[in-house]
C-alpha positions in Angstrom: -44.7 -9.9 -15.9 -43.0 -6.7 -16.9 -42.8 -5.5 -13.2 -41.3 -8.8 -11.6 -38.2 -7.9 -14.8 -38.0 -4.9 -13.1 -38.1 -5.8 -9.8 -35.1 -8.6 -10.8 -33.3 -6.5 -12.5 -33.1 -3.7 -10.0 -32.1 -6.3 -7.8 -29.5 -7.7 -9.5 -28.2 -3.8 -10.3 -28.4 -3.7 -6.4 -26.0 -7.0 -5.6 -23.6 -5.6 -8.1 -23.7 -2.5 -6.8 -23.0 -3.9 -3.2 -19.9 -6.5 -4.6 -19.1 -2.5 -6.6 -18.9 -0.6 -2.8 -17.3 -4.3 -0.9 -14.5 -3.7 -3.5 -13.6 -0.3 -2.8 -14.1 -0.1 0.9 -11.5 -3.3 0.8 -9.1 -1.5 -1.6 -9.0 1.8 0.7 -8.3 -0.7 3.9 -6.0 -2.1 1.9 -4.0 0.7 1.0 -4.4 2.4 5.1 -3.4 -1.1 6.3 -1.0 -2.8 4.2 0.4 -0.7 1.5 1.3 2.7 2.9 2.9 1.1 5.7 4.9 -0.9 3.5 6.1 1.5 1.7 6.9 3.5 4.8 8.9 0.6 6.3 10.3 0.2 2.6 11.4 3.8 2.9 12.8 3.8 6.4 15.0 0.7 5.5 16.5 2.7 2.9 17.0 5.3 4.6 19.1 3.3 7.5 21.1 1.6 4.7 21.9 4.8 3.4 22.7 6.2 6.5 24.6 2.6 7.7 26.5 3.3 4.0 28.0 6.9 4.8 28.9 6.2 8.3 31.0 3.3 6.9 32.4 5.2 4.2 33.7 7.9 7.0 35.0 5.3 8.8 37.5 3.9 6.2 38.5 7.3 5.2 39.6 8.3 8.5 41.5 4.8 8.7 42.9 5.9 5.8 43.8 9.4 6.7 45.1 7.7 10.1 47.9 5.2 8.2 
């Protein structure tokens, strides 16, 4: 009796332990696939805007300095 609780609860420890790893391997694809890239794209648009933003701002002061 004693080794059949054992041999359940080992693997029960073992299907937890697999849903445990499933988890993390899905987090870290997560992150490589979805989030950093995100972010980068998040960044880059940002960047552009920024960029869009100053060019504009030289614009009207040399219309400005032209009149």
């Amino acid at each position: 009796m004693s080794s059949h609780l054992a041999t359940l609860y080992w693997s029960g420890m073992l299907v937890l332990f697999f849903f445990w790893a499933y988890g993390i391997g899905s987090f870290v694809l997560d992150l490589k696939n979805k989030i950093i890239p995100g972010i980068i794209q998040y960044r880059r648009g940002r960047r552009r805007a920024r960029e869009q933003q100053e060019r504009e701002e030289e614009r009207e002061e040399r219309e400005k300095q032209l009149y």
